[in-house]
Phi, psi and omega in degrees: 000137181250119154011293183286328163314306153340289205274328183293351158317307210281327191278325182267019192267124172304218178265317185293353180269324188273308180295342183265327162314315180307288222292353172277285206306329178306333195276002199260155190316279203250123197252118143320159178312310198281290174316337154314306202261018176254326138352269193308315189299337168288313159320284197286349181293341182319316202293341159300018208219335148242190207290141168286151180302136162219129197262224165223082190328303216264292163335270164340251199315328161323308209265308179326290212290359175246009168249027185032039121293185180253179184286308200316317190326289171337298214285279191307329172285348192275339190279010179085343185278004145244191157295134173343109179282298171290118183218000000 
């Protein structure tokens, strides 16, 4: 497989283009540092193919502003790493 070829596949690649890539590279004996990190780099695009997060805003500045945090705060207790912050 030539690289360069790989990687300009990867900047045009659809979703379905990107799964059949994956699946050449997987198939192959030995993958270099580079067709690795061309591997990987097929794994996270995925996350390009979903819908943006939309939060709830209004909910958030509320609750920063009635525990004095901050929205980051807020955000990060809604993500499970403390107790709910919005209720």
């Amino acid at each position: 497989m030539k690289l360069r070829s790989l990687t300009l596949l990867l900047g045009l690649a659809a979703p379905l283009r990107r799964g059949v890539l994956r699946a050449l590279l997987r198939s192959e004996e030995h993958l270099g540092p580079a067709l690795q990190g061309a591997l990987e780099s097929l794994d996270l695009a995925r996350w390009d193919d979903l819908p943006e997060a939309e939060l709830p805003w209004e909910e958030v500045t509320a609750a920063a502003r009635r525990q004095g945090i901050s929205e980051a705060d807020v955000i990060w207790d809604l993500t499970g790493h403390r107790r709910r912050a919005v209720q």
